[in-house]
N, C-alpha and C positions, 0 to 999 in steps of 0.2 A: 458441517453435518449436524453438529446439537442446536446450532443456531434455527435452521432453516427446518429440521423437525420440530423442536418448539413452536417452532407458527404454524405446523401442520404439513409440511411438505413431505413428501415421499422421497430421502435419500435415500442413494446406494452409494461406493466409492472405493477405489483401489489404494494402496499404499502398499510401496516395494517390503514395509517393515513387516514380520510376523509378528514382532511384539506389539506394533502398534495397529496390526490390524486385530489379534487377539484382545489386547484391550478395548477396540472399540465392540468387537463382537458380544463382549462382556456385560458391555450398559447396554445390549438389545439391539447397536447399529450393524449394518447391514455390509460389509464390510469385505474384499477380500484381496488377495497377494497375486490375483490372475487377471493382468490389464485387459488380456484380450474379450476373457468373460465380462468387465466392468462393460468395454467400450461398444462390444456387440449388444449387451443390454441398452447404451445410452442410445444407439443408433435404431434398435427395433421400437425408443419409445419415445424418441427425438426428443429428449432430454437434453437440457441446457448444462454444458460441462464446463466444472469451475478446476483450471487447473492450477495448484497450487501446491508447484515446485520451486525453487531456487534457480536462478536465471541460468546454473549450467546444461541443467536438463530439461531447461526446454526444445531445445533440438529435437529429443531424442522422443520426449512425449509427446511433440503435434505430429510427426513420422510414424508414432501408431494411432495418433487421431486420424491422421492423413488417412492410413491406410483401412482404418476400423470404421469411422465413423465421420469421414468428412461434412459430413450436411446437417450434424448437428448445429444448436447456436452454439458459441465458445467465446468463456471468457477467462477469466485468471485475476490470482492476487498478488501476481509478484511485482516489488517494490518500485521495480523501475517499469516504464513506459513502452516507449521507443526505442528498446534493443528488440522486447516481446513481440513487439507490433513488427519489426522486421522479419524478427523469424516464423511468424507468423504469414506474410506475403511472403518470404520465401519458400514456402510448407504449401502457399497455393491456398489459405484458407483464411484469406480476410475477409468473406463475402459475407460469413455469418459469425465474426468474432469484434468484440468491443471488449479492450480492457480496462482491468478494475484494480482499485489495490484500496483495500479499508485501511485507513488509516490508528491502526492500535494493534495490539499485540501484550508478549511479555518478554522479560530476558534470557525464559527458557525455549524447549520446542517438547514435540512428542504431543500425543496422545495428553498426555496427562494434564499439562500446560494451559489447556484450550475448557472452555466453559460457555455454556448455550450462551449468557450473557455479552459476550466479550466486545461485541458489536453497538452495546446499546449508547445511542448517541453518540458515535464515532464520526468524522468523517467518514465517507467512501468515497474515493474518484471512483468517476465512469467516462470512460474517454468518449469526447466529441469529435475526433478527426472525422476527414472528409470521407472514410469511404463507411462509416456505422450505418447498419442497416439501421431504422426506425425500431421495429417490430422485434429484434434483439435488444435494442437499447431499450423496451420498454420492460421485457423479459428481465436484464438485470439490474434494472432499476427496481423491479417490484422483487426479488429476492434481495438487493441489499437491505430496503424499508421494511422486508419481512422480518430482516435479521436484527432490528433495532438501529439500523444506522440512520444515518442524512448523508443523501447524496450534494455530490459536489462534483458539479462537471468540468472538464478540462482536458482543452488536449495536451498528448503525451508528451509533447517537447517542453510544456507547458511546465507541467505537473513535474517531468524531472530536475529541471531545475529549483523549483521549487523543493522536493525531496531533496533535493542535495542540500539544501540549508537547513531545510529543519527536522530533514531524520540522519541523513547519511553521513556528515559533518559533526554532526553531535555523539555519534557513535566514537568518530574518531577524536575525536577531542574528550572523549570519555576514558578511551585507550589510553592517549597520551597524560591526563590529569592519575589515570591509576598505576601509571609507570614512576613518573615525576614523585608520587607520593613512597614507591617501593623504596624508593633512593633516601627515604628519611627516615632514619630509625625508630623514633619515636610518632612517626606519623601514625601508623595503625593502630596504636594504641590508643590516639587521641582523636581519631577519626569517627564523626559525628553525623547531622543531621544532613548540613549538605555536600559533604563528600561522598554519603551514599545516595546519595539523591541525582549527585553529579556524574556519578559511573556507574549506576545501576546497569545501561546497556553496554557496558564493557564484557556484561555477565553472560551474554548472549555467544551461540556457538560461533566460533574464529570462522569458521566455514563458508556459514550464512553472511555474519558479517563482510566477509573479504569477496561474496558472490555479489552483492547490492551493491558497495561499492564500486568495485573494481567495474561492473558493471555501467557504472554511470560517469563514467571519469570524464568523459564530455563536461559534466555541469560539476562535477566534483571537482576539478580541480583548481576552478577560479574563486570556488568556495575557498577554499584550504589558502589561495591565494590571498583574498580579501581579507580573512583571518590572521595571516600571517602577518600581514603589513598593519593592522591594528594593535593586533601587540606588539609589532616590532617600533611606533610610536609610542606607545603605551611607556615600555622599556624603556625608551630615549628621552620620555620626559619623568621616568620618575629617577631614572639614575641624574637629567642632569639639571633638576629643581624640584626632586621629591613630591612629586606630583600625576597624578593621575584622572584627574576631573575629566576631561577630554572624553575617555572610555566610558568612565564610570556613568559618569553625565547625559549620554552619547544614549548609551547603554541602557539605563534606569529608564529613560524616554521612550526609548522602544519598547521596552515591556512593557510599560503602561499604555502604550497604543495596541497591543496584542491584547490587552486585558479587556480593552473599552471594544474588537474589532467587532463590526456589525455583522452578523449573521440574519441577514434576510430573506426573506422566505420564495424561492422562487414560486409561482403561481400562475405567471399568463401564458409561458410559452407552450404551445401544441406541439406533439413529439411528430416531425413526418412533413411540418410546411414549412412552408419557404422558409429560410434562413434559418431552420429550429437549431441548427449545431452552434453556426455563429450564435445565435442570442445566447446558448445555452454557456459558452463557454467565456462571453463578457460576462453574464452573470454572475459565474464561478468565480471570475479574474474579481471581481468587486466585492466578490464576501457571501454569494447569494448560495442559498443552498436548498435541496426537496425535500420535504418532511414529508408529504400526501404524494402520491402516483400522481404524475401528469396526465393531462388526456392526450392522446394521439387522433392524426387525423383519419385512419380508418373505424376509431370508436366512435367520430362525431357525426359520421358521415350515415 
C-alpha cells in the first residue's frame, strides 16, 4: 500500500488486525477490518488484488474472493509459488491470477515493519506459467515497477525451487546456527558481525517462517539434503586430515559468481505473442530482468 501510493496509485485494503488496520488509517491509508466491504469495493472497480497472506490462509481468502469478487485480476506475494497457483485453480480463479512474490522484506511483520521504499530494486517474480492471461501480467508487472522493483519472470515450479535455496534454507540454517550458538556459554557474548548477519532471519515470526517452509517441502527438502551431505564431507575431512578446502573453496567460488551474476535487461519480448511466456521465463532462467514496462501485443496493434 505505501509503495504503490508513492507512485500515485489509489489503494484500499483489508487486514483481519485492528491494530494494524488502525495504524495504517493513522498515516492517512484507506484501510479496513471488513473483507466483504474491501472485496465489494475491488469488484465494483475491477481492481487488481494483491493478496498478501501466509500460505495457510490462502484457502480461506480466494473463498471470499471467490465469492466477492471473482473477476477481479489476482495476484499475491506469498513466498512460495505452486501450492498458491493450486489453490488458486482449485478456487476456480486462474483465469485472471498470475503470481508474484517480491523478493525482500525484514525479520519483522506488522504494519510497522513495511516502508514505501522496501521494493526499491528488489527482485519481484511474476510467474510465466501457461495459463497467465497477457493483460494481467502486464497489470502487475506495471505495479511491481511502480513499486521500485525489477521484474524477474519465472515459472512457479521454477521459482520455488529456486526459493528453497536462497530464502527458505537459509532461514533454517539460521535456526539451527542460533541454536548451536545457545549451547555455548560464552558465545553471546562474543557474538559479532557475522553471527548477526548470519541469523538475522531466525528473528522472523516461527509462524511465517514454519508456513513458507513447510509449505515448499517438495524443493525444501533436497535442499536440506544437499546441505547435509556437504557438511557431513566437510566434517569427515577436517576430523580426519584437519582440512576443509573442499567447502571452503567450493564455497568462496560460488560467491564470487553470484557477485559477478549478469543482470540483463529484458527488452524484446512483446507481452501477448507467440511464445511471450517461454521467452520470458528463459530470460529469467539466465539472469534477465524488466526495469521499463514491456509492450504488449494489443498496445502495438
Amino acid at each position: 500500500m505505501r509503495a504503490a501510493r508513492a507512485a500515485g496509485r489509489e489503494v484500499f485494503g483489508y487486514n483481519r488486525s485492528v491494530e494494524g488496520v488502525a495504524a495504517a488509517r493513522s498515516e492517512g491509508f484507506d484501510a479496513t477490518t471488513e473483507i466483504s466491504e474491501a472485496l465489494t469495493r475491488a469488484a465494483q472497480a475491477d481492481a487488481l488484488i494483491v493478496l498478501a497472506v501466509p500460505m495457510p490462509a490462502v484457502p480461506a481468502m480466494l473463498a471470499h474472493i471467490r465469492a466477492s469478487a471473482p473477476n477481479c485480476p489476482l495476484t499475491d506475494v506469498t513466498s512460495i509459488k505452486k501450492p498458491v497457483l493450486d489453490e488458486v485453480i482449485a478456487a476456480g480463479l486462474q483465469a485472471r491470477f498470475v503470481g508474484g512474490h517480491p523478493m525482500t522484506g525484514t525479520a519483522h511483520s506488522g504494519w510497522s515493519a513495511g516502508h514505501a521504499r522496501l521494493f526499491n530494486g528488489a527482485p519481484w517474480v511474476i510467474s510465466v506459467d501457461d495459463h497467465v492471461d497477457p493483460a494481467v501480467w502486464s497489470m502487475v508487472m506495471a505495479l511491481a515497477l511502480d513499486c521500485g522493483a525489477m521484474v524477474v519472470p519465472a515459472r512457479s515450479d521454477e521459482h520455488d525451487a529456486a526459493a528453497a535455496a536462497i530464502s527458505h534454507l537459509p532461514h533454517l540454517l539460521a535456526e539451527a546456527l542460533a541454536l548451536t550458538a545457545a549451547d555455548v556459554p560464552l558465545a553471546f557474548a562474543l557474538a559479532a558481525g557475522s553471527f548477526r548477519d548470519a541469523t538475522r532471519v531466525a528473528g522472523s515470526p516461527p509462524d511465517l517462517v514454519r508456513a513458507m517452509c513447510e509449505g515448499n517441502s517438495e524443493h525444501l527438502v533436497p535442499a536440506i539434503d544437499r546441505v547435509i551431505g556437504l557438511l557431513g564431507r566437510a566434517r569427515d575431512a577436517l576430523a580426519r586430515n584437519d582440512s576443509l578446502a573442499e567447502l571452503i573453496d567450493a564455497g568462496h567460488a560460488a560467491r564470487t559468481r553470484y557477485d559477478s551474476f549478469p543482470r540483463t535487461e529484458i527488452v524484446t519480448v512483446v507481452i501477448g505473442a507467440e511464445s511471450w511466456r517461454e521467452e520470458l521465463a528463459a530470460a529469467g532462467r539466465a539472469g534477465g530482468v524488466i526495469r521499463s514496462a514491456l509492450p504488449s501485443l494489443d498496445s502495438r496493434r
